[in-house]
N, CA, C and O atoms as a GROMACS GRO file, in nm:
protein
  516
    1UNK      N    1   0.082  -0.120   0.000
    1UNK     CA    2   0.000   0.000   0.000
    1UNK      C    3   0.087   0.126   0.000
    1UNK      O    4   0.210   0.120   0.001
    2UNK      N    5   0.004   0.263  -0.001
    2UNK     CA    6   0.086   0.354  -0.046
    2UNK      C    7   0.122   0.421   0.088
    2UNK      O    8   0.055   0.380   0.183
    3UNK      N    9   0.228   0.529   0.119
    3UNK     CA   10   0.279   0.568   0.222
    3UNK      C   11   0.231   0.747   0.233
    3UNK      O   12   0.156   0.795   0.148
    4UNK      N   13   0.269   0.807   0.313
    4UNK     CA   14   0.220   0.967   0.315
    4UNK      C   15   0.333   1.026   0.226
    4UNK      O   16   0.310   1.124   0.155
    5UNK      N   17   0.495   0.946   0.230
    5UNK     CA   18   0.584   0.957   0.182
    5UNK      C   19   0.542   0.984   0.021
    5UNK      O   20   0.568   1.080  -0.052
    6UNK      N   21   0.487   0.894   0.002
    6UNK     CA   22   0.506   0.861  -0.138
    6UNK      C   23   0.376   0.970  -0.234
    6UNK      O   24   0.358   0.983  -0.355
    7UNK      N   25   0.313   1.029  -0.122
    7UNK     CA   26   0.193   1.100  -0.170
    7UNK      C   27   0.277   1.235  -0.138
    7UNK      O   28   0.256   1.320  -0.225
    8UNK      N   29   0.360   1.275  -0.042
    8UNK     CA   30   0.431   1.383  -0.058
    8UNK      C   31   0.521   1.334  -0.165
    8UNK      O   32   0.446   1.239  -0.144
    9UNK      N   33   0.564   1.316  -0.213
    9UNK     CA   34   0.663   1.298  -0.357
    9UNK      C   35   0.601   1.342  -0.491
    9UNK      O   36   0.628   1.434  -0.567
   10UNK      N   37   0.506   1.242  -0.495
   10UNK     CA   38   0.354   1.348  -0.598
   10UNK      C   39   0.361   1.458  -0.597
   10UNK      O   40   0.417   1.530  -0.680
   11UNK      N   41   0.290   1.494  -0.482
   11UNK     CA   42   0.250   1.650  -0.440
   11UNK      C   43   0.370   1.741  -0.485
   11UNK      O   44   0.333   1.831  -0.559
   12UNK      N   45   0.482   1.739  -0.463
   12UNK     CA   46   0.611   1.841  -0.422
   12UNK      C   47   0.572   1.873  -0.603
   12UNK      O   48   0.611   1.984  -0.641
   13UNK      N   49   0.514   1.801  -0.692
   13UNK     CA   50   0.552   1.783  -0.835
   13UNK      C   51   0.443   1.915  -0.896
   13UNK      O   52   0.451   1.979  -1.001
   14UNK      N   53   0.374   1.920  -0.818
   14UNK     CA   54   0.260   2.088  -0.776
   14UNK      C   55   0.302   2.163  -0.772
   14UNK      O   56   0.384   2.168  -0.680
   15UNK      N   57   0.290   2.272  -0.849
   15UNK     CA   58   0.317   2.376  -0.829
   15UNK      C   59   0.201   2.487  -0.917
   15UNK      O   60   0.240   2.601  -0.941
   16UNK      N   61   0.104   2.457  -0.947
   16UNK     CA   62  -0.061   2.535  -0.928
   16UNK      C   63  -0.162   2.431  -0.984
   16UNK      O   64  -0.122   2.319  -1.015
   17UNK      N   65  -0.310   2.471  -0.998
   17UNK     CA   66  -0.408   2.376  -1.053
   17UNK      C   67  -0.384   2.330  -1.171
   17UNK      O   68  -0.448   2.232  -1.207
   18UNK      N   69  -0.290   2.385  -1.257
   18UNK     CA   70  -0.264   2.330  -1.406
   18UNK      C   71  -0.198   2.178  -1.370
   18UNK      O   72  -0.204   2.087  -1.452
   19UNK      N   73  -0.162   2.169  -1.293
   19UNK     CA   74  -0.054   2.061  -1.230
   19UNK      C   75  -0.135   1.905  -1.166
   19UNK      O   76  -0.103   1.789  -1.141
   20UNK      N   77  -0.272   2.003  -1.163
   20UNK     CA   78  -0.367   1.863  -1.062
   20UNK      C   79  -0.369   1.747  -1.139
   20UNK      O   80  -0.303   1.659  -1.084
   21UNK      N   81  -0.421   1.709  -1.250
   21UNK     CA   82  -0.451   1.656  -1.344
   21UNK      C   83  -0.353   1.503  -1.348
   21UNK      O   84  -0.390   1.386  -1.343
   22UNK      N   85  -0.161   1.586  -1.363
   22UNK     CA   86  -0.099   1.475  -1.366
   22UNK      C   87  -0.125   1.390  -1.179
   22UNK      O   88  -0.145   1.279  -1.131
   23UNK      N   89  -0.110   1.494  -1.145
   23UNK     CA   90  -0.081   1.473  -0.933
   23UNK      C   91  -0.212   1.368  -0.888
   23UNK      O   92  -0.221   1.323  -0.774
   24UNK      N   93  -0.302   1.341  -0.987
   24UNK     CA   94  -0.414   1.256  -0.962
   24UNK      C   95  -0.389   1.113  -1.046
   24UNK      O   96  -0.433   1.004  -1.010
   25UNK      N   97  -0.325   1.133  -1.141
   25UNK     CA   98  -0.246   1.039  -1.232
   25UNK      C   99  -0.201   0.937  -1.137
   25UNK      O  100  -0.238   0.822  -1.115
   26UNK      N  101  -0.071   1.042  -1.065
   26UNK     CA  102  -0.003   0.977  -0.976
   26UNK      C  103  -0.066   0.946  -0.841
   26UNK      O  104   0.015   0.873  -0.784
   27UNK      N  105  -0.142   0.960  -0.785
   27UNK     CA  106  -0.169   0.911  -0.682
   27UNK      C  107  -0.288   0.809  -0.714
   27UNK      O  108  -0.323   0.747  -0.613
   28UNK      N  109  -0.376   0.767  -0.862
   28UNK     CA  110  -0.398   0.644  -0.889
   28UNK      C  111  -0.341   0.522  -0.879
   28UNK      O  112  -0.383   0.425  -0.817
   29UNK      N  113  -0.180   0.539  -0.984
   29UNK     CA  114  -0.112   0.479  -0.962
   29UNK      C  115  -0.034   0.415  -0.796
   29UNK      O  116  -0.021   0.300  -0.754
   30UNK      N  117  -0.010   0.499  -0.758
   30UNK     CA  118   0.017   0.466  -0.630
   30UNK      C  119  -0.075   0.362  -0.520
   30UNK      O  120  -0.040   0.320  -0.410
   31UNK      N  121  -0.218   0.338  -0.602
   31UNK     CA  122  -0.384   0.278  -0.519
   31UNK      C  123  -0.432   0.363  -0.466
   31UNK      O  124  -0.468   0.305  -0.364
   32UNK      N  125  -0.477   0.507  -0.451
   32UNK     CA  126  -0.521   0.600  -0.396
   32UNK      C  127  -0.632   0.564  -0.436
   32UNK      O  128  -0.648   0.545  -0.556
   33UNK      N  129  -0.730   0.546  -0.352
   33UNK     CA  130  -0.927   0.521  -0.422
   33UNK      C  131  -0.988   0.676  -0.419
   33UNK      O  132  -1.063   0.720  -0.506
   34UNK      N  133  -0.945   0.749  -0.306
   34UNK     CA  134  -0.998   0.895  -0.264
   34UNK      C  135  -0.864   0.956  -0.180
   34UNK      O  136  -0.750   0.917  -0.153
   35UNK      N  137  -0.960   1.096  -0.152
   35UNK     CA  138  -0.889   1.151  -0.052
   35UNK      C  139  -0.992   1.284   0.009
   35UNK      O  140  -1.084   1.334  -0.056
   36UNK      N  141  -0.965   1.309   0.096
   36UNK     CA  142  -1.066   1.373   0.173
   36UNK      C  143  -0.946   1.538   0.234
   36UNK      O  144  -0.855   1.519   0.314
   37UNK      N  145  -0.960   1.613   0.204
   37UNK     CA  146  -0.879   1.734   0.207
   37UNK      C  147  -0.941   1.866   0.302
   37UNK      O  148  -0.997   1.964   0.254
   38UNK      N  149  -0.917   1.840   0.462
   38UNK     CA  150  -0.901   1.998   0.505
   38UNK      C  151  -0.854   2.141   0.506
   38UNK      O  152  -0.734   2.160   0.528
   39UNK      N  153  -0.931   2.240   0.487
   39UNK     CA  154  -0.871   2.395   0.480
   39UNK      C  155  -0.810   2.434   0.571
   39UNK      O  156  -0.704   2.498   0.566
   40UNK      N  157  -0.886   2.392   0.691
   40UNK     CA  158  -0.829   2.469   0.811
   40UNK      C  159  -0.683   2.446   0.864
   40UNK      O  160  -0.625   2.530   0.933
   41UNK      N  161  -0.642   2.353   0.835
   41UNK     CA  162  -0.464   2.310   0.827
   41UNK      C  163  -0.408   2.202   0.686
   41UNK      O  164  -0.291   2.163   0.684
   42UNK      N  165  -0.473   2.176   0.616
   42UNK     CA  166  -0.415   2.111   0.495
   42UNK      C  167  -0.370   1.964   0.540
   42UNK      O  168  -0.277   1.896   0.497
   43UNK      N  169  -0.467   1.936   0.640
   43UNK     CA  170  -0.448   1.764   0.657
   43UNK      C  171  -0.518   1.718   0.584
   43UNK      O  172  -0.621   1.775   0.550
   44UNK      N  173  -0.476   1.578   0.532
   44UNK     CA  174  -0.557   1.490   0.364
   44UNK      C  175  -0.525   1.378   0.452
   44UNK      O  176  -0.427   1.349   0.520
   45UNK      N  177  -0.725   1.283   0.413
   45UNK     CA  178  -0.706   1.180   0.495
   45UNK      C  179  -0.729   1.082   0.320
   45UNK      O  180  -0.818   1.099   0.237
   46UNK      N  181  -0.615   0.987   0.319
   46UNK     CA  182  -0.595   0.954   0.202
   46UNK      C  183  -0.650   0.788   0.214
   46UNK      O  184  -0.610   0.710   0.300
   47UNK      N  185  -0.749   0.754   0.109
   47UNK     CA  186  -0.818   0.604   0.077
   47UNK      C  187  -0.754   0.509  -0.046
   47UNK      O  188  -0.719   0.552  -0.156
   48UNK      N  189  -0.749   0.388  -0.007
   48UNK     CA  190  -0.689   0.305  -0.059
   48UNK      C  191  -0.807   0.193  -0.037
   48UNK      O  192  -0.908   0.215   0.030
   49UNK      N  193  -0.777   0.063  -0.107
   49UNK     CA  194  -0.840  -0.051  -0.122
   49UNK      C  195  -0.821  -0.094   0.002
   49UNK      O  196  -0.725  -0.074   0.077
   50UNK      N  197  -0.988  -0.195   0.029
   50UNK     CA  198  -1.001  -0.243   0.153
   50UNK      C  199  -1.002  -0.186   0.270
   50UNK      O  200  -0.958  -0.258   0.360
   51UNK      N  201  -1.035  -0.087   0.299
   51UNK     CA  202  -1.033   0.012   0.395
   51UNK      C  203  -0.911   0.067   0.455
   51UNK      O  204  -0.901   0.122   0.565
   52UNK      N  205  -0.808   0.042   0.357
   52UNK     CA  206  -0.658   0.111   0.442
   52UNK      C  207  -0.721   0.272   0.417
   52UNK      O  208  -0.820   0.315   0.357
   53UNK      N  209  -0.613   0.336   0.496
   53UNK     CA  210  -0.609   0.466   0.506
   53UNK      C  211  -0.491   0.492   0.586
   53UNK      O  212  -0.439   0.408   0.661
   54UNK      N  213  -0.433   0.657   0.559
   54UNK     CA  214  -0.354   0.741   0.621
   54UNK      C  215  -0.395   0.867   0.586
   54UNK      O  216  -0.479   0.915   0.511
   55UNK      N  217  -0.288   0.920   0.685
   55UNK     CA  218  -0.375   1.028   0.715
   55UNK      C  219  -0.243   1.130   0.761
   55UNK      O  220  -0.165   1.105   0.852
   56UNK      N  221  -0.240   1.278   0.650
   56UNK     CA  222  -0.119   1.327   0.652
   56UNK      C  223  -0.153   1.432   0.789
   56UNK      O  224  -0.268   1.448   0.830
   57UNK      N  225  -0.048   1.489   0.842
   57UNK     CA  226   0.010   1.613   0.929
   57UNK      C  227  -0.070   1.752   0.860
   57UNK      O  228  -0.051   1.778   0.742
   58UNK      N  229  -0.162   1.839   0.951
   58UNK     CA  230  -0.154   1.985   0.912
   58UNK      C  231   0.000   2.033   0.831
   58UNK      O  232   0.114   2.025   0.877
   59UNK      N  233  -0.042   2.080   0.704
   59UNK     CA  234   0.067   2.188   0.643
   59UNK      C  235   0.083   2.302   0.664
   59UNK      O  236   0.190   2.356   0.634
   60UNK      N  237  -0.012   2.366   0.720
   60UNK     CA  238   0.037   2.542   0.763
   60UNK      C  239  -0.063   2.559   0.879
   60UNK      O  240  -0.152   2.478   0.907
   61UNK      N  241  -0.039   2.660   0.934
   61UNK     CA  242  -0.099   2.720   1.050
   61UNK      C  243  -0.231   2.742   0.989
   61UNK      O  244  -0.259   2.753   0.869
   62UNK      N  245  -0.321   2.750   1.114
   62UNK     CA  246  -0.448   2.673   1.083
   62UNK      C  247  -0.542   2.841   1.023
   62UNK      O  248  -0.511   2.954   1.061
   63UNK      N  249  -0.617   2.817   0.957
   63UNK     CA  250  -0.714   2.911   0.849
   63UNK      C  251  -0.847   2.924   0.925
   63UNK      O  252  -0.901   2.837   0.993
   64UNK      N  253  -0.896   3.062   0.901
   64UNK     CA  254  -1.040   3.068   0.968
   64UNK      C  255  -1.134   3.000   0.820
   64UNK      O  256  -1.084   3.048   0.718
   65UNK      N  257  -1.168   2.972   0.810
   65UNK     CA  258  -1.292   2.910   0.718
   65UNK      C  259  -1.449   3.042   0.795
   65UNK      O  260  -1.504   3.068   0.902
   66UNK      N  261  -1.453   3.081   0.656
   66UNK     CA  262  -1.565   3.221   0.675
   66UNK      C  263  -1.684   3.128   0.658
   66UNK      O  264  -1.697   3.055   0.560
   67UNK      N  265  -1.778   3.138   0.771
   67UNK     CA  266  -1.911   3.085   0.749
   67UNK      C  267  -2.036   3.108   0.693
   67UNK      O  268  -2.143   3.052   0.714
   68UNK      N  269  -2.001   3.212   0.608
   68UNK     CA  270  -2.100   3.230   0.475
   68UNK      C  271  -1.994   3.185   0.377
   68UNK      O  272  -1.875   3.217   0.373
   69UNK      N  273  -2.046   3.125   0.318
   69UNK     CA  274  -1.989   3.053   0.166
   69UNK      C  275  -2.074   3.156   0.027
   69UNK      O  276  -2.186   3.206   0.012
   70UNK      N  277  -1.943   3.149  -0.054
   70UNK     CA  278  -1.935   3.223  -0.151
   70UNK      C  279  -1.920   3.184  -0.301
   70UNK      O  280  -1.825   3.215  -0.373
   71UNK      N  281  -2.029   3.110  -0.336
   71UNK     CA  282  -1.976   2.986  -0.447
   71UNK      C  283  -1.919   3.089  -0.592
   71UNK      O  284  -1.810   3.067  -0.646
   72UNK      N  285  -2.010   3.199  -0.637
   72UNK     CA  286  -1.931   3.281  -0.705
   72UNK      C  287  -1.810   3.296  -0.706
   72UNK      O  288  -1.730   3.279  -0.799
   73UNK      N  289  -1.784   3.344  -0.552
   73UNK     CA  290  -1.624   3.427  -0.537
   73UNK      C  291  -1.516   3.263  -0.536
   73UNK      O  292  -1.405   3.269  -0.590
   74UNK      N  293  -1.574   3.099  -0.458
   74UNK     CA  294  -1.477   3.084  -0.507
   74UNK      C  295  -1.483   3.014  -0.652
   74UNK      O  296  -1.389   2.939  -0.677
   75UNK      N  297  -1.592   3.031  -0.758
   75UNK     CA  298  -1.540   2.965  -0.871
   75UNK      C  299  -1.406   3.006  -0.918
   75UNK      O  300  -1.301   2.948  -0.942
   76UNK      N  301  -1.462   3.170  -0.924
   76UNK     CA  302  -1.363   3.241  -1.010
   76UNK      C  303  -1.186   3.226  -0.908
   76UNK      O  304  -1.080   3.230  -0.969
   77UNK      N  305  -1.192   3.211  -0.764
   77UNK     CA  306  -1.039   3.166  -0.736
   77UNK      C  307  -1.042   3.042  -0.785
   77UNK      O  308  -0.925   3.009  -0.768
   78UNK      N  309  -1.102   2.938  -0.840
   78UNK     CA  310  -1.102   2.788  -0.832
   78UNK      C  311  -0.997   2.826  -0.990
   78UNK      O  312  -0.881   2.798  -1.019
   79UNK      N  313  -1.110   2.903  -1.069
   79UNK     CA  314  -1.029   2.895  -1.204
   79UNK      C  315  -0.911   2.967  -1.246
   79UNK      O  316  -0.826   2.940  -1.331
   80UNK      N  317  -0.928   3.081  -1.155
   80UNK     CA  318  -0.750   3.132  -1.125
   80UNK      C  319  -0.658   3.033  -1.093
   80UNK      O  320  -0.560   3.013  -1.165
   81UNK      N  321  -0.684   2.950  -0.965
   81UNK     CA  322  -0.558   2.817  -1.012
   81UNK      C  323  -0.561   2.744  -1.065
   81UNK      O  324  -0.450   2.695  -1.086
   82UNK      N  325  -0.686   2.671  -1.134
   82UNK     CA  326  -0.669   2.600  -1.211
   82UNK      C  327  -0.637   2.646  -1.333
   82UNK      O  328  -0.654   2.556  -1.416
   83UNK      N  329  -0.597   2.746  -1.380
   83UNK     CA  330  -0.538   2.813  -1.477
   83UNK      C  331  -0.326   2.862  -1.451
   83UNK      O  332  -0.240   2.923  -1.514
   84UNK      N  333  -0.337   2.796  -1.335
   84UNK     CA  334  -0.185   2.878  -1.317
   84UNK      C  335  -0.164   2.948  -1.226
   84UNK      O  336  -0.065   2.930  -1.155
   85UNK      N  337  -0.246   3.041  -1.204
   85UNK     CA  338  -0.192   3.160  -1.198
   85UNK      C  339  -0.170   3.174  -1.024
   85UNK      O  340  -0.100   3.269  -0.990
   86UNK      N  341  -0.217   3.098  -0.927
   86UNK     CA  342  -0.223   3.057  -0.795
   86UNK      C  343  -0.102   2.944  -0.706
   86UNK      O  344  -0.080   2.834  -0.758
   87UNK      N  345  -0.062   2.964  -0.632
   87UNK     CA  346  -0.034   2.860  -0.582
   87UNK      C  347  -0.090   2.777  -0.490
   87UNK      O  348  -0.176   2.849  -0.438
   88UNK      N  349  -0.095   2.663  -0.434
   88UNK     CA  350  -0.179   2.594  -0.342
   88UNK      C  351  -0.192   2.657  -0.237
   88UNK      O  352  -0.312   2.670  -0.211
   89UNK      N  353  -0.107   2.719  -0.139
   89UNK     CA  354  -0.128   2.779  -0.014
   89UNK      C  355  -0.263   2.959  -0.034
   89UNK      O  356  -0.340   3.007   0.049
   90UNK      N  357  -0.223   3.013  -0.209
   90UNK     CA  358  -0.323   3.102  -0.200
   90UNK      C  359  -0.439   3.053  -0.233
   90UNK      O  360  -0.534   3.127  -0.208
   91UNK      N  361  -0.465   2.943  -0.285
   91UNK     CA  362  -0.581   2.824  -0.308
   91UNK      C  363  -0.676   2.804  -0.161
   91UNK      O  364  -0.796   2.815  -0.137
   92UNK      N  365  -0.557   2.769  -0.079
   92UNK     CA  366  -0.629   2.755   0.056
   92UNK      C  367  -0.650   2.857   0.105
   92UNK      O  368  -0.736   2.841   0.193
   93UNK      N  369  -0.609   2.996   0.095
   93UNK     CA  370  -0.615   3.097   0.140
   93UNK      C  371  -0.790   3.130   0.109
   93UNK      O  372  -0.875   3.151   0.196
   94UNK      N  373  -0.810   3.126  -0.024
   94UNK     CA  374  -0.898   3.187  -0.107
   94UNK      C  375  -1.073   3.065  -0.073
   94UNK      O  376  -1.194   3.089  -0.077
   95UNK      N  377  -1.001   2.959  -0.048
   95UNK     CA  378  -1.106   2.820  -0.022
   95UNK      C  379  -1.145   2.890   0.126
   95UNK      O  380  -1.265   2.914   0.126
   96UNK      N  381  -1.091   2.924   0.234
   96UNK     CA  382  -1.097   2.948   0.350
   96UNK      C  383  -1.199   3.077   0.341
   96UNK      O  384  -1.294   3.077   0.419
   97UNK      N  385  -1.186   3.176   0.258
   97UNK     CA  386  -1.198   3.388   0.265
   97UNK      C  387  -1.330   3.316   0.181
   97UNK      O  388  -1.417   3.403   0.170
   98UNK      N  389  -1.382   3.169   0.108
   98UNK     CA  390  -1.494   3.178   0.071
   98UNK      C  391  -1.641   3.075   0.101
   98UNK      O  392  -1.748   3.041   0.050
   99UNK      N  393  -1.564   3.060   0.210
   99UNK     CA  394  -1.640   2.941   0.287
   99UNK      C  395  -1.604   2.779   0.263
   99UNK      O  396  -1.671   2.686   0.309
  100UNK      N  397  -1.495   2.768   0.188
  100UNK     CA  398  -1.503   2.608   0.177
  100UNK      C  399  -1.405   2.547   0.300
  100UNK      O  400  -1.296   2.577   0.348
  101UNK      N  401  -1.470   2.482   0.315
  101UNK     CA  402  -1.434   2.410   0.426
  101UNK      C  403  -1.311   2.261   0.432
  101UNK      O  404  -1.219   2.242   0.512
  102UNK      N  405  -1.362   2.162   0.300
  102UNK     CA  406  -1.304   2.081   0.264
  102UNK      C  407  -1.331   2.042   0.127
  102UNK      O  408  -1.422   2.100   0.067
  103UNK      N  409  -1.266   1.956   0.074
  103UNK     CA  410  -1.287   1.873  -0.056
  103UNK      C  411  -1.252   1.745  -0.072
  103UNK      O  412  -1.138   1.713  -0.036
  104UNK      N  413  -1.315   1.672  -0.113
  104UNK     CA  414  -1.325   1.543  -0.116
  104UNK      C  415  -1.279   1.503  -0.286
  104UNK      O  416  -1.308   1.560  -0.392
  105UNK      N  417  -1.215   1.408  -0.264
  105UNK     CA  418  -1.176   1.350  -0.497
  105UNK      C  419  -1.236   1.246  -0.442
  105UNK      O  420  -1.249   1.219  -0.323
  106UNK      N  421  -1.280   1.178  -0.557
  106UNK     CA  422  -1.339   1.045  -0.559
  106UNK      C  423  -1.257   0.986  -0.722
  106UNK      O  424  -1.282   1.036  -0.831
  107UNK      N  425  -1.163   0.878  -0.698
  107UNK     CA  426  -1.091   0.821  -0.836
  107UNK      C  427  -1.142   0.776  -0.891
  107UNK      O  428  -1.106   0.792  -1.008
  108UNK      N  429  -1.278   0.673  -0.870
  108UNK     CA  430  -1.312   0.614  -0.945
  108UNK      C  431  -1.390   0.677  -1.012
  108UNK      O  432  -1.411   0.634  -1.125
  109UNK      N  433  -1.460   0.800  -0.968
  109UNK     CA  434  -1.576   0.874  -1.076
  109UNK      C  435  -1.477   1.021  -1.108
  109UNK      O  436  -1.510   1.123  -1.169
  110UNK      N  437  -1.381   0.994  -1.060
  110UNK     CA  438  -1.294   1.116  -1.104
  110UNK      C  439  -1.324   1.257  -1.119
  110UNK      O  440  -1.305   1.323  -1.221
  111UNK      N  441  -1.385   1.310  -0.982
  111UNK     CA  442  -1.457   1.418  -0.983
  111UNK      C  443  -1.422   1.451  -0.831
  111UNK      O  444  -1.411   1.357  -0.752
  112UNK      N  445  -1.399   1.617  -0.778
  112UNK     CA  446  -1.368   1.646  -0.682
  112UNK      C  447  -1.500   1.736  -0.620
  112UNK      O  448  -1.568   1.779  -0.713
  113UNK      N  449  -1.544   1.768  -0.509
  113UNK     CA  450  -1.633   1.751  -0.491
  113UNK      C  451  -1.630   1.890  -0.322
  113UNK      O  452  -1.612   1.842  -0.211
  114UNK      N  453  -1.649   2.036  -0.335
  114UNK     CA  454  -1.619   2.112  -0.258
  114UNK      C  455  -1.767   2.160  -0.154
  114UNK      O  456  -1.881   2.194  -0.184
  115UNK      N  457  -1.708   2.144  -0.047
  115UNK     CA  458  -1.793   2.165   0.074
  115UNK      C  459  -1.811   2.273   0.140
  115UNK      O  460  -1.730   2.359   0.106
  116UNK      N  461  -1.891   2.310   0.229
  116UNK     CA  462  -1.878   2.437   0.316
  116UNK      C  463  -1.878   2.415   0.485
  116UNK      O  464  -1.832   2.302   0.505
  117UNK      N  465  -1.896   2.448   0.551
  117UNK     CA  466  -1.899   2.425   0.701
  117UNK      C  467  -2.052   2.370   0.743
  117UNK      O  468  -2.082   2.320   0.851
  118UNK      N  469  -2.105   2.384   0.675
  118UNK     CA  470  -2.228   2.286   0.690
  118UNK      C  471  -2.272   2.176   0.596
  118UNK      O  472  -2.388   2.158   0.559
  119UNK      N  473  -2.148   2.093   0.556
  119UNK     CA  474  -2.128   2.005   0.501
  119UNK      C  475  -2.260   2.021   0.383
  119UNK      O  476  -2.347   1.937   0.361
  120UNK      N  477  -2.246   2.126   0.331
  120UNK     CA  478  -2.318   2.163   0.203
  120UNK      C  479  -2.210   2.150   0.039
  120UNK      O  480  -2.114   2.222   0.007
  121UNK      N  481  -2.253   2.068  -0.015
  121UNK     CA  482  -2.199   2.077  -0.152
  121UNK      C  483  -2.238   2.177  -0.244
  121UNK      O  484  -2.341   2.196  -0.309
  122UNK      N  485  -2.070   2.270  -0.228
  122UNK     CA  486  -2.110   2.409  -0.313
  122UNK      C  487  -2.075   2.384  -0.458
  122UNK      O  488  -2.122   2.455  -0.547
  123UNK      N  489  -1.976   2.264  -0.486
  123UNK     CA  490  -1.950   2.254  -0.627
  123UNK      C  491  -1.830   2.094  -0.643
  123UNK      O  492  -1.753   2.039  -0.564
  124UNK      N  493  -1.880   2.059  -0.819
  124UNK     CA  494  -1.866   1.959  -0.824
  124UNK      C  495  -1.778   1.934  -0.898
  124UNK      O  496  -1.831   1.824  -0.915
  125UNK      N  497  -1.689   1.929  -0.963
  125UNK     CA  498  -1.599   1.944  -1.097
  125UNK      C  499  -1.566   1.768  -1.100
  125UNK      O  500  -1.565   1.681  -1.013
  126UNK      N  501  -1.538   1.770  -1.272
  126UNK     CA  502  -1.468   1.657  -1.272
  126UNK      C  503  -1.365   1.668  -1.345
  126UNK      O  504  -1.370   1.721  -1.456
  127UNK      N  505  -1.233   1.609  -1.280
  127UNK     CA  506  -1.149   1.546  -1.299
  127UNK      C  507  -1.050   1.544  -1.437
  127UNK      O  508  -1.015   1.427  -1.452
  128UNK      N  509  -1.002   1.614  -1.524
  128UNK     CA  510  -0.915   1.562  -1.662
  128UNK      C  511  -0.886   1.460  -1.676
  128UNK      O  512  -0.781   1.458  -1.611
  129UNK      N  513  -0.899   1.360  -1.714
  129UNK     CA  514  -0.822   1.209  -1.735
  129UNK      C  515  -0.707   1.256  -1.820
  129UNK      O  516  -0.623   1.175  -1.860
   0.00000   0.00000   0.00000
């Protein structure tokens, strides 16, 4: 099975949303089934076959998540990084200043899937193969 190691090795290969596409590649390969992604410190609780799981360390000091959600304000940051022009930490910055709370990928339907603090689904995207 796969390690947190080996999902930070992926990741480091990030460097904005143009980048997701392969970074999901690779963490197929690796048996990744899902992954489940917090704002408030950038801990990812990562799914594999048969119910394994791990579960990474907060990455930065922890984010207020604003409790009105802003699905407008964050499409348009969603498509600023997924265009480039962002890096992940202003990603989380911008997920946090618009209410999202977490995001969930699902591999097998290959679609990521963004939440708010009342576990409301504000938006659904799928996936580039």
């Amino acid at each position: 099975m796969f390690t947190i190691e080996q999902i930070q090795q992926a990741h480091a290969q990030v460097k904005s949303g143009a980048d997701f596409p392969a970074y999901i590649r690779d963490l197929k390969t690796l048996g990744v089934t899902g992954y489940e992604t917090w704002v408030a410190d950038g801990h990812t609780n990562y799914f594999g076959a048969n119910a394994y799981s791990v579960i990474s360390k907060g990455k930065y000091d922890a984010l207020t998540i604003s409790g009105q959600s802003d699905k407008a304000g964050f499409q348009t940051r969603l498509k600023s990084h997924q265009d480039g022009q962002t890096d992940y930490m202003t990603f989380c910055r911008d997920c946090a200043a618009t209410g999202i709370e977490k995001w969930i990928v699902d591999l097998a339907r290959m679609t990521c899937t963004y939440y708010d603090r009342n576990e409301q689904e504000i938006l659904t995207e799928a996936i580039p193969g």
